[in-house]
VMD Tcl script that builds the backbone (N, CA, C; Angstrom):
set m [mol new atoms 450]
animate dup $m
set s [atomselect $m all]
$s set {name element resname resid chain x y z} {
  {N N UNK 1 A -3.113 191.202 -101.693}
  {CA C UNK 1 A -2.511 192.455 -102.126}
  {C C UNK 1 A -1.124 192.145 -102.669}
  {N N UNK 2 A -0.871 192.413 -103.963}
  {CA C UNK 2 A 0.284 192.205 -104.416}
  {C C UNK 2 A 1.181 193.114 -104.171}
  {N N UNK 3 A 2.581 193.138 -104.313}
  {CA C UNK 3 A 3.853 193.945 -104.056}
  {C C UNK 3 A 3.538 195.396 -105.160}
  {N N UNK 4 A 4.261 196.499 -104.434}
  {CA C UNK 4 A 4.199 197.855 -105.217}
  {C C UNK 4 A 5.525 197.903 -105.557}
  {N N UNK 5 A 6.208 197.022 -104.849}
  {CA C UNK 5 A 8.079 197.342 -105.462}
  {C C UNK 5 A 8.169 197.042 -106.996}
  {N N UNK 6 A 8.725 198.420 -107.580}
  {CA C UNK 6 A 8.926 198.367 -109.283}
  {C C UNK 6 A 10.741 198.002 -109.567}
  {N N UNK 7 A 10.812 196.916 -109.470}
  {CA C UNK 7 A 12.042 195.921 -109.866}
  {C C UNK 7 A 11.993 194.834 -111.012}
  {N N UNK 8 A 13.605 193.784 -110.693}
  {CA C UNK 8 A 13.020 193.002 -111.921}
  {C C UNK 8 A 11.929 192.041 -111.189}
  {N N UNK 9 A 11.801 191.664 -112.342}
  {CA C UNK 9 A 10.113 190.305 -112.176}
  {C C UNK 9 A 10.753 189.270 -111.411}
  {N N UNK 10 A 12.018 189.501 -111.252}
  {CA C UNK 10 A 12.263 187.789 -110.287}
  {C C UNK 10 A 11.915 188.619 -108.840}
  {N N UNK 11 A 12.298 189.977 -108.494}
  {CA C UNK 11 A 12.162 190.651 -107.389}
  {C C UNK 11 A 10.401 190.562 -106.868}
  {N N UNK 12 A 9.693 190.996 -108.028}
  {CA C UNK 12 A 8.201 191.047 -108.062}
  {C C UNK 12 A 7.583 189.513 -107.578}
  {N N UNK 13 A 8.032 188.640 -108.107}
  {CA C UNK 13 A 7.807 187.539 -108.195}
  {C C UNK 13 A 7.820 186.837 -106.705}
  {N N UNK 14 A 8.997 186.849 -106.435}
  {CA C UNK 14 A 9.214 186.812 -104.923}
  {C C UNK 14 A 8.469 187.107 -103.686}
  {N N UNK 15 A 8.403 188.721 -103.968}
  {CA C UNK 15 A 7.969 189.655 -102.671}
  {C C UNK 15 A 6.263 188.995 -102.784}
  {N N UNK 16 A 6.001 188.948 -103.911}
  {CA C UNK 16 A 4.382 188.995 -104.355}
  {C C UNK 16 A 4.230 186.922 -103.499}
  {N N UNK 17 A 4.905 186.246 -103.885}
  {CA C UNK 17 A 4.580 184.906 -103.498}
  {C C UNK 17 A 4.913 185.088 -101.473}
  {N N UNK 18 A 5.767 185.919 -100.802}
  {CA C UNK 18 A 5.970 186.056 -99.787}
  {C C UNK 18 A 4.903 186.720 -99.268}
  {N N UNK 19 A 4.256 187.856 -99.363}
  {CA C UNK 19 A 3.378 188.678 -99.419}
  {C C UNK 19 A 1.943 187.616 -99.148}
  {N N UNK 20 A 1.526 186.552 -100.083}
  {CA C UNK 20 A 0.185 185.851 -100.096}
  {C C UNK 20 A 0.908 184.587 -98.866}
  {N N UNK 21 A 2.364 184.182 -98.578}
  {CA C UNK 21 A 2.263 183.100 -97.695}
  {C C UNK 21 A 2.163 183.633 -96.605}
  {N N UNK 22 A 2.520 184.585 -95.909}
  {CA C UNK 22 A 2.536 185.576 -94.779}
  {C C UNK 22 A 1.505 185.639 -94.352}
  {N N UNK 23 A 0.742 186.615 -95.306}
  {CA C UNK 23 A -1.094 186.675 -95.147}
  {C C UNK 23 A -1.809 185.602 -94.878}
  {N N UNK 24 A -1.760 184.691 -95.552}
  {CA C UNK 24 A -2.322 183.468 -95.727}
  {C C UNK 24 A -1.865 182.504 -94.515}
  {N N UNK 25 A -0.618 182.416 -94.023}
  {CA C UNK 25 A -0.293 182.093 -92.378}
  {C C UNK 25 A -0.554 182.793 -90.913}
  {N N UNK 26 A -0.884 184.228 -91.382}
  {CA C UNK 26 A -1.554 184.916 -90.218}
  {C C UNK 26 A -2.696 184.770 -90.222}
  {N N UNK 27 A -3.486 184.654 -91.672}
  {CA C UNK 27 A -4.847 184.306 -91.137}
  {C C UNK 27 A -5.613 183.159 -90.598}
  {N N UNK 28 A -5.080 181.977 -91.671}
  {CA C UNK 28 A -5.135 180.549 -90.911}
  {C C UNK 28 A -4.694 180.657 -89.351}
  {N N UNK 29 A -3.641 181.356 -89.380}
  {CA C UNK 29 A -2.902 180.915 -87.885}
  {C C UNK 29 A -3.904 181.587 -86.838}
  {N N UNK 30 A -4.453 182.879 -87.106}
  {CA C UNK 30 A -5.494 183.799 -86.308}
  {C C UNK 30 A -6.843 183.012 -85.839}
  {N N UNK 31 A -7.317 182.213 -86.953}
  {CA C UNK 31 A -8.301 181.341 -86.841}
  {C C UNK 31 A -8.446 179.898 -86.056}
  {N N UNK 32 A -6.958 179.472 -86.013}
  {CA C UNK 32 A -6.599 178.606 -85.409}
  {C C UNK 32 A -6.355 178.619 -83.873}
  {N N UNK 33 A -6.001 179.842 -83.553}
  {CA C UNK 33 A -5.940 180.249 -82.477}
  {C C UNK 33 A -7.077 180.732 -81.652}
  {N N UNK 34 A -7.766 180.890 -82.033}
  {CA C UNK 34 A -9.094 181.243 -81.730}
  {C C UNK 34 A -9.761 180.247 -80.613}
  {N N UNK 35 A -9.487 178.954 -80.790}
  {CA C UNK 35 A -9.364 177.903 -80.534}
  {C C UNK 35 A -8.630 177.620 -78.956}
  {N N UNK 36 A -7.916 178.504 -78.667}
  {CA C UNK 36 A -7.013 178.109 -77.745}
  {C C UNK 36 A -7.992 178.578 -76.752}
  {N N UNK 37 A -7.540 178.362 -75.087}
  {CA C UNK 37 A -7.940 178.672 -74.492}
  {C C UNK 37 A -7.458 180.219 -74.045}
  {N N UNK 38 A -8.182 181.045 -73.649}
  {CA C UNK 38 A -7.592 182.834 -73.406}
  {C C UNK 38 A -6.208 182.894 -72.933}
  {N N UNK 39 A -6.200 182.235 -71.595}
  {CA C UNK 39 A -4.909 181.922 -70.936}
  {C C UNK 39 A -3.588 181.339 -71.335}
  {N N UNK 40 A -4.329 180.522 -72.590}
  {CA C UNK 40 A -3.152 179.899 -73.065}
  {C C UNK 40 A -2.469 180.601 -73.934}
  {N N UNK 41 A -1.062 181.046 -74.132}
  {CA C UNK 41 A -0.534 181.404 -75.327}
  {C C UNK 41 A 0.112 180.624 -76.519}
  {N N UNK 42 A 0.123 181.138 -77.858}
  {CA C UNK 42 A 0.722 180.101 -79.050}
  {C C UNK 42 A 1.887 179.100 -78.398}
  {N N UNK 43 A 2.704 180.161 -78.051}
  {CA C UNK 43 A 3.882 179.252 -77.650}
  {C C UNK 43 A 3.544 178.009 -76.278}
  {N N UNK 44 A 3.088 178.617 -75.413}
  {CA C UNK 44 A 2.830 177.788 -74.214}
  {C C UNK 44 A 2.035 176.450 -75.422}
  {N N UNK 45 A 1.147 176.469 -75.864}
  {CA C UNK 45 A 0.488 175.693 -76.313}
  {C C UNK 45 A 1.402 174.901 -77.092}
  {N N UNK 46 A 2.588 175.729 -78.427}
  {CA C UNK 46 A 3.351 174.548 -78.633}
  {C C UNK 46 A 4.262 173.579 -77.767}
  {N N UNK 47 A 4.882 174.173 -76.567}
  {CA C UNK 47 A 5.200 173.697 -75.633}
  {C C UNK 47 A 4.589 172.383 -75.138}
  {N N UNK 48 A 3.237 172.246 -75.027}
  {CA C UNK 48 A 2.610 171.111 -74.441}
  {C C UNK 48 A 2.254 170.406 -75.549}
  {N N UNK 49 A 1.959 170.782 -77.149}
  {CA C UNK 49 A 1.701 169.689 -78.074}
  {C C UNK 49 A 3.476 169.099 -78.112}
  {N N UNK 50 A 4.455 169.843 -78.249}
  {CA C UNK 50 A 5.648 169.380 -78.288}
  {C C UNK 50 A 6.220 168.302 -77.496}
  {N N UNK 51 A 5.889 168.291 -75.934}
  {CA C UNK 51 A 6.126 167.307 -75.551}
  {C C UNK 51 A 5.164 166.750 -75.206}
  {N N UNK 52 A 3.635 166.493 -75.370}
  {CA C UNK 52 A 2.562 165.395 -75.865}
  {C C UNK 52 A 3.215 164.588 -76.614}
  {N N UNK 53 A 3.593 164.945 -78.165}
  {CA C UNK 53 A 3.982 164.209 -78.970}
  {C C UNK 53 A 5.356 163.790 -78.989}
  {N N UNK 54 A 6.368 164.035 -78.305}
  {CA C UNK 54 A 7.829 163.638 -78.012}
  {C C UNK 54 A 8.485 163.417 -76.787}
  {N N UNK 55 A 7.474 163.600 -75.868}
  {CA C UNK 55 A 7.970 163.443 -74.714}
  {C C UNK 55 A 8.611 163.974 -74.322}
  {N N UNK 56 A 9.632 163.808 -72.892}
  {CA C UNK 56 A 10.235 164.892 -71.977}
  {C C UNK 56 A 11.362 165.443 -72.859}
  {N N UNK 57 A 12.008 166.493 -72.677}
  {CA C UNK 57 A 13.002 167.084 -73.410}
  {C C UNK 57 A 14.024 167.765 -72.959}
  {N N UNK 58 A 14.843 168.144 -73.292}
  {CA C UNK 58 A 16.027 169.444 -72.174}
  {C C UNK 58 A 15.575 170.557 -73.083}
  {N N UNK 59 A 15.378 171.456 -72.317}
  {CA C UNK 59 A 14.886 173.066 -72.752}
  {C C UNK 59 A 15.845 173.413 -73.784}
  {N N UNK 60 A 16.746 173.057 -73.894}
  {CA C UNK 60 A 17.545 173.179 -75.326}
  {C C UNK 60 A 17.033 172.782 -76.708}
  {N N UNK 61 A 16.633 171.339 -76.055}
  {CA C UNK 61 A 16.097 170.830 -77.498}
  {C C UNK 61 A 14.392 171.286 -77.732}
  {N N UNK 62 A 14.550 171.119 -76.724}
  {CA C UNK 62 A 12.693 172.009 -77.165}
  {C C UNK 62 A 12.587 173.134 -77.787}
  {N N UNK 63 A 13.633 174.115 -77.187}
  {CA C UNK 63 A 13.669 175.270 -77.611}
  {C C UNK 63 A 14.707 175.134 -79.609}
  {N N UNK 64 A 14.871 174.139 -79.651}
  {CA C UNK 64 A 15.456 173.704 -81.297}
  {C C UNK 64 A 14.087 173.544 -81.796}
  {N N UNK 65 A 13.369 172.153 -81.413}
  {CA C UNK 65 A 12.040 172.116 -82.225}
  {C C UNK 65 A 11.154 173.119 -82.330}
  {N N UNK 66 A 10.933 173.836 -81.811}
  {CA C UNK 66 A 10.071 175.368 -81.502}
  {C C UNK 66 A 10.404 176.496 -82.259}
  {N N UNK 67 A 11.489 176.593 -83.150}
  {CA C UNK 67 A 12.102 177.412 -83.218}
  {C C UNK 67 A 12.417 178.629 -82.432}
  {N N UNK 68 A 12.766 178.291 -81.049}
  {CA C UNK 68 A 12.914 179.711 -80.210}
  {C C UNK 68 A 13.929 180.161 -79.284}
  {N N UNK 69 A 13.959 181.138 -78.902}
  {CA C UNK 69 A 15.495 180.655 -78.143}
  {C C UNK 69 A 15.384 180.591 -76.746}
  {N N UNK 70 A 16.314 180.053 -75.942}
  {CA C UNK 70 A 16.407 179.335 -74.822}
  {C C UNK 70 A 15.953 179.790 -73.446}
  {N N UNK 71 A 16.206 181.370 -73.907}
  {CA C UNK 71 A 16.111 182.685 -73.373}
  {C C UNK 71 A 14.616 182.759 -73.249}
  {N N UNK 72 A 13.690 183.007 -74.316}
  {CA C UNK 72 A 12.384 182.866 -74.511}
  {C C UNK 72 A 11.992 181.586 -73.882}
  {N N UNK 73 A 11.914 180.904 -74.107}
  {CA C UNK 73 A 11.434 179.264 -73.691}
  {C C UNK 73 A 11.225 179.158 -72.277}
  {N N UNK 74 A 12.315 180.042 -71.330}
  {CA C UNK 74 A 12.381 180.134 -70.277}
  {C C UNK 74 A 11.368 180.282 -69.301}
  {N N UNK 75 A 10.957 181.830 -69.999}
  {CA C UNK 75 A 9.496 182.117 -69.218}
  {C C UNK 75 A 8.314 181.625 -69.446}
  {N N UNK 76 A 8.300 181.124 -70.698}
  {CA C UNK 76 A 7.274 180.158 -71.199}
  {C C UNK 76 A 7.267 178.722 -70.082}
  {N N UNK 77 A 8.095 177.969 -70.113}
  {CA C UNK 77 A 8.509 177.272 -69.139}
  {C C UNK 77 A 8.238 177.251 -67.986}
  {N N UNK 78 A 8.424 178.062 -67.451}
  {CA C UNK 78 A 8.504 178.866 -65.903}
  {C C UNK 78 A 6.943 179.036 -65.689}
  {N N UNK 79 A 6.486 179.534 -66.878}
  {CA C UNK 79 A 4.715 180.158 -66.478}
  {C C UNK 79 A 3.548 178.477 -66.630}
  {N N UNK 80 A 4.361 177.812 -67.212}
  {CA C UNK 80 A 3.518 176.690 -67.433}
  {C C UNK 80 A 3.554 175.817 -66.249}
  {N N UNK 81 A 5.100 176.084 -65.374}
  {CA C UNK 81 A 5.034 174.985 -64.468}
  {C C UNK 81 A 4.605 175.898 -63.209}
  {N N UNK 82 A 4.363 176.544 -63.131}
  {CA C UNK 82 A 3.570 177.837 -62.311}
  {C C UNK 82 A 2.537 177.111 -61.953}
  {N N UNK 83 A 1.512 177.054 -63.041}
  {CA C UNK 83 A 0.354 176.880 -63.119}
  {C C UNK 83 A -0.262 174.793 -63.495}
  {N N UNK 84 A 1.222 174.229 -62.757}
  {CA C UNK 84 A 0.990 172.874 -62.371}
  {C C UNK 84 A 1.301 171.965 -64.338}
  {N N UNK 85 A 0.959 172.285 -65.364}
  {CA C UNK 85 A 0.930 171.922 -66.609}
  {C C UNK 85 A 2.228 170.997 -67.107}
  {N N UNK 86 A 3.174 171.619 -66.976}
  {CA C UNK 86 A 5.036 170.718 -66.600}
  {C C UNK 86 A 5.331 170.948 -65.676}
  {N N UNK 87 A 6.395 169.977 -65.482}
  {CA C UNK 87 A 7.781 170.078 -64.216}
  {C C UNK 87 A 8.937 170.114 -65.026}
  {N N UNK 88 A 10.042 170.235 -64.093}
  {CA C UNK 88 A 11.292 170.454 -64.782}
  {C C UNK 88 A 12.051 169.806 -64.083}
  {N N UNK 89 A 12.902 168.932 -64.662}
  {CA C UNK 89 A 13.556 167.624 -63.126}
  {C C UNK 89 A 15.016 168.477 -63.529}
  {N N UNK 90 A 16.152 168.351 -62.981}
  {CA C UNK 90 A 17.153 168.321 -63.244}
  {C C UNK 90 A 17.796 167.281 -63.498}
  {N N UNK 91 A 18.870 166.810 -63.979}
  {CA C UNK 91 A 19.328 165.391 -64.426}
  {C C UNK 91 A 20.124 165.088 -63.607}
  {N N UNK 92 A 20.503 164.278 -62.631}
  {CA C UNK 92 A 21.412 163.860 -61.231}
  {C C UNK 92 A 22.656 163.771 -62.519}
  {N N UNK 93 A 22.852 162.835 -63.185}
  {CA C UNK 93 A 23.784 162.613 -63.976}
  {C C UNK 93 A 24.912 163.899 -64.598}
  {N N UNK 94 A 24.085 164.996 -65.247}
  {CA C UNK 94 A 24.480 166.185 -65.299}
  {C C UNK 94 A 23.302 167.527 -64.768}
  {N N UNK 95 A 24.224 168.037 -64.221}
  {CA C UNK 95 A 23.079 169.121 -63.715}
  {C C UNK 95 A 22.779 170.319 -64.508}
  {N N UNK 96 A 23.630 170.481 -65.315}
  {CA C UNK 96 A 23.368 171.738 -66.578}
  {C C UNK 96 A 22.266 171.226 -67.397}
  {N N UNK 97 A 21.464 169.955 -67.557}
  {CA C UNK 97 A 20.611 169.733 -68.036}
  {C C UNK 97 A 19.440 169.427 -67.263}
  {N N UNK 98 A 17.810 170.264 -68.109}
  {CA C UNK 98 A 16.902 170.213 -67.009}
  {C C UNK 98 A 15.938 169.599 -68.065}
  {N N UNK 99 A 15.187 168.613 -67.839}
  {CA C UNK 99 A 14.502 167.689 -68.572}
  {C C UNK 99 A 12.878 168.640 -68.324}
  {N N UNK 100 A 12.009 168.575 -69.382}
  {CA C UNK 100 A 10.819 169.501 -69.801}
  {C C UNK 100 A 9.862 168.263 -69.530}
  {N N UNK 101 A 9.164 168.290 -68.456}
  {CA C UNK 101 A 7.706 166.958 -69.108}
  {C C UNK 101 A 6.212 167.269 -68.850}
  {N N UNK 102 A 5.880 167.243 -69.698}
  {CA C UNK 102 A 4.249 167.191 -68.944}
  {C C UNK 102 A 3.710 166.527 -67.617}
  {N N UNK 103 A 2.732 167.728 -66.274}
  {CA C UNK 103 A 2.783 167.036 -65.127}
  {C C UNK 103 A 1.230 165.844 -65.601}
  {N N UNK 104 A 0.766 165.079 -65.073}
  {CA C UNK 104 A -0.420 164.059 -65.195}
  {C C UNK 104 A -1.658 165.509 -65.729}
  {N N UNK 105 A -1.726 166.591 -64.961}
  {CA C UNK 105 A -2.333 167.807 -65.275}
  {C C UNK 105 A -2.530 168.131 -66.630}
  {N N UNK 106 A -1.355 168.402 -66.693}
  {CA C UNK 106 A -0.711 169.001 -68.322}
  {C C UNK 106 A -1.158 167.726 -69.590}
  {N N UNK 107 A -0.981 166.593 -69.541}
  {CA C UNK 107 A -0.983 165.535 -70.155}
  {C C UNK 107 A -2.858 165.671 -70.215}
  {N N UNK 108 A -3.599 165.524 -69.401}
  {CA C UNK 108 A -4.701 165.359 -69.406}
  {C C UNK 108 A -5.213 166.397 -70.473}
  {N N UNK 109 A -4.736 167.953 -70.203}
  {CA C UNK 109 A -5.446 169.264 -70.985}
  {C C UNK 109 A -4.949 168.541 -72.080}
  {N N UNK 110 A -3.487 168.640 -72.472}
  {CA C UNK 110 A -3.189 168.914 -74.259}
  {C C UNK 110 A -4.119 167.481 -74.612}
  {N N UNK 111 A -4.286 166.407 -74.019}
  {CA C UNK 111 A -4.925 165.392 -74.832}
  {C C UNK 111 A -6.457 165.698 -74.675}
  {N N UNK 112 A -7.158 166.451 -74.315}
  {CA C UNK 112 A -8.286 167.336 -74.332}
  {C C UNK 112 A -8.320 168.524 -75.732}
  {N N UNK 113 A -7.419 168.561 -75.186}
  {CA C UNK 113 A -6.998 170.384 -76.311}
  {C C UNK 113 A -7.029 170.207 -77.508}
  {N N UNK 114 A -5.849 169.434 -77.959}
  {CA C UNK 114 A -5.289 168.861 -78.738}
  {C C UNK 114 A -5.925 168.082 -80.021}
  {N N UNK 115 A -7.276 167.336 -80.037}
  {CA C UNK 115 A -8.071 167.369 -81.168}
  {C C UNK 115 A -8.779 168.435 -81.347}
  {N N UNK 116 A -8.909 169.154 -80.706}
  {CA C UNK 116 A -9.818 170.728 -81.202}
  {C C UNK 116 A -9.435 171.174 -82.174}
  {N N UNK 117 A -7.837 171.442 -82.308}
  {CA C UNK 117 A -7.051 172.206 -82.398}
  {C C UNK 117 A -7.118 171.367 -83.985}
  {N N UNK 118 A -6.242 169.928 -84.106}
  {CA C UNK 118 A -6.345 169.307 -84.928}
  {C C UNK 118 A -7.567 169.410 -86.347}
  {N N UNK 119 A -8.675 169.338 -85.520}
  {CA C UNK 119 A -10.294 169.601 -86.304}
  {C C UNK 119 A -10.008 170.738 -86.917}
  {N N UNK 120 A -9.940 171.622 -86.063}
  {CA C UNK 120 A -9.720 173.108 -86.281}
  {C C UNK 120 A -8.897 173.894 -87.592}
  {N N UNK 121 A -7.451 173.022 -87.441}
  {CA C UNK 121 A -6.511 172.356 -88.644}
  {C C UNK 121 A -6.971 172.096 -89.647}
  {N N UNK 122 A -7.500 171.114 -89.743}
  {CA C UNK 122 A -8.325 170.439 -90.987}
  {C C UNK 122 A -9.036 171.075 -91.330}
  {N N UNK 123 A -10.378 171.898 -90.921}
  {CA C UNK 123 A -10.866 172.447 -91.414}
  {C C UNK 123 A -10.365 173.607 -92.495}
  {N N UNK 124 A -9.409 174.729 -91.769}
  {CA C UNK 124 A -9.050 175.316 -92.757}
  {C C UNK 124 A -8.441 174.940 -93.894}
  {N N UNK 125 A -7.973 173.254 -93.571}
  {CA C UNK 125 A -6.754 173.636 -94.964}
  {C C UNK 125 A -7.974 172.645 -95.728}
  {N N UNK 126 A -9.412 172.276 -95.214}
  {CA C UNK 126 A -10.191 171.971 -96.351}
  {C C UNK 126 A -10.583 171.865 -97.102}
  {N N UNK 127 A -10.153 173.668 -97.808}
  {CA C UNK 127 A -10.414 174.369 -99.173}
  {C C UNK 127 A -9.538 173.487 -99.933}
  {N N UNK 128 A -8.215 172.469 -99.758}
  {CA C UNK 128 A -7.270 172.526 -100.391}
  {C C UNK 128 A -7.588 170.144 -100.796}
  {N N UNK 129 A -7.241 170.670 -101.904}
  {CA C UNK 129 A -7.588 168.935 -102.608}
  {C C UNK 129 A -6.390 168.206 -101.738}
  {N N UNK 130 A -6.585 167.082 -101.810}
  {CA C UNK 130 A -5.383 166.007 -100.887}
  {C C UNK 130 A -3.647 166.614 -101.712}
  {N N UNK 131 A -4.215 166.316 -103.140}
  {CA C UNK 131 A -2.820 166.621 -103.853}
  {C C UNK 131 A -2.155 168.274 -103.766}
  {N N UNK 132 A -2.975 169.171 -103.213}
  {CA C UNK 132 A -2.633 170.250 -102.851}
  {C C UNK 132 A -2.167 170.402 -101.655}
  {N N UNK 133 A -2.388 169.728 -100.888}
  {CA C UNK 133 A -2.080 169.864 -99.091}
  {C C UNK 133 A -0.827 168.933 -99.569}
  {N N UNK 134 A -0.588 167.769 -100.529}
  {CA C UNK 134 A 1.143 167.505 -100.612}
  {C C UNK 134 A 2.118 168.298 -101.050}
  {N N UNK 135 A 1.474 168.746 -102.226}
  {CA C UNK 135 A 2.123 169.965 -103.099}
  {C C UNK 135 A 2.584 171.337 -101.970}
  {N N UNK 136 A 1.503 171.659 -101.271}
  {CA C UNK 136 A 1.644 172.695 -100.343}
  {C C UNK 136 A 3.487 172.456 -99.307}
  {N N UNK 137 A 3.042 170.906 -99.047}
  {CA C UNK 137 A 3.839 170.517 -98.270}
  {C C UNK 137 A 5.199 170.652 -98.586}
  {N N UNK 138 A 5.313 169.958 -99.780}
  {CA C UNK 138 A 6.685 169.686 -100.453}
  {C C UNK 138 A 7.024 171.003 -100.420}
  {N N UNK 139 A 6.367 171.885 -101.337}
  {CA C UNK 139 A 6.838 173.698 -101.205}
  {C C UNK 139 A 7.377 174.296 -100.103}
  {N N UNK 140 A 6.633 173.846 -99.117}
  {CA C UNK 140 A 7.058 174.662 -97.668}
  {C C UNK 140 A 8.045 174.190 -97.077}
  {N N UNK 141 A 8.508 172.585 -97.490}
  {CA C UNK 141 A 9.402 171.930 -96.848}
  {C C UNK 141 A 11.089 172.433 -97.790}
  {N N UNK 142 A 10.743 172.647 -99.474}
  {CA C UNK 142 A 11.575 173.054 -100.367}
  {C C UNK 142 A 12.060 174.742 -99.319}
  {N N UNK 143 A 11.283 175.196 -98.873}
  {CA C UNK 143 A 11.270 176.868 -98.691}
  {C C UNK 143 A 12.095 176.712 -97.503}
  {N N UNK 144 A 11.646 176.391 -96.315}
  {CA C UNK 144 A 12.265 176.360 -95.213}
  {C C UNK 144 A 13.781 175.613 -95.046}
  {N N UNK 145 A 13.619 174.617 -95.992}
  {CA C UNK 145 A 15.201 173.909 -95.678}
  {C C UNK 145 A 16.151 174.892 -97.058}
  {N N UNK 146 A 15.898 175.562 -97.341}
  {CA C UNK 146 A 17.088 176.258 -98.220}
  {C C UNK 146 A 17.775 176.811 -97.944}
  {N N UNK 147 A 17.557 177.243 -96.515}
  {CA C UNK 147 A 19.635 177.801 -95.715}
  {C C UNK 147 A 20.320 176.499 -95.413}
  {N N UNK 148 A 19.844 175.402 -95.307}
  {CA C UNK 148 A 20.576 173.897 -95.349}
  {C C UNK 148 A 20.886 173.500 -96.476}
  {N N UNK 149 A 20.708 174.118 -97.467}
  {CA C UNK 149 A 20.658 173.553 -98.793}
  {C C UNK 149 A 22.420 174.097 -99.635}
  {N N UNK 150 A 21.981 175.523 -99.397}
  {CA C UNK 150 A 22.948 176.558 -99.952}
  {C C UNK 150 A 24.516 176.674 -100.012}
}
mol reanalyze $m
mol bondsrecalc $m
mol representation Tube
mol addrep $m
């Protein structure tokens, strides 16, 4: 569905290319999720691919890679180590910092989980030729870093 705003064409242009990436990320993303387990939520889930793939972290920096804030992360945090998935050590060295890790539990699911999800990945962006999934890339990487840019 394209934009109804009657402006100039750079305005049209815009809203209309925002409009199909939006759509086009809720639906991939809807499908992708599908995937998860009921219990699990998006975020909890990035939480455990996040430190699968980077290892332990301080809830600060996790909450940087995640884009989320520290505040949020919290209960996410809190509900995962609830349910055995992370621990949270404190650092003897400094105590304002609390290190994020996957428990042996947690490590076992996401490396279970975690190619589903991947497959799952691939599949949708299947429709798209190799040189399109770079092209895609470069675009999204051009889009997102342009408040660093400016």
């Amino acid at each position: 569905m394209p934009t109804h705003h009657q402006g100039p064409e750079h305005e049209i242009l815009a809203l209309d290319a925002y409009i199909k990436l939006m759509r086009a990320t809720e639906s991939v993303t809807s499908r992708v999720h599908e995937t998860l387990p009921t219990d699990l939520t998006v975020t909890q889930f990035a939480v455990l691919e996040t430190l699968f793939h980077l290892g332990p972290l301080c809830q600060g920096q996790l909450a940087t890679k995640l884009l989320k804030s520290t505040g949020n992360l919290t209960l996410v945090v809190a509900n995962l180590e609830k349910v055995g998935l992370i621990k949270r050590e404190r650092q003897p060295h400094d105590l304002r910092f609390i290190t994020i890790s996957l428990s042996p539990r947690g490590r076992s699911f996401i490396a279970k989980l975690f190619p589903k999800i991947a497959a799952r990945i691939a599949d949708e962006f299947s429709v798209l030729t190799s040189s399109e999934k770079i092209e895609l890339c470069r675009l999204a990487k051009k889009l997102g870093l342009r408040a660093t840019v400016k």
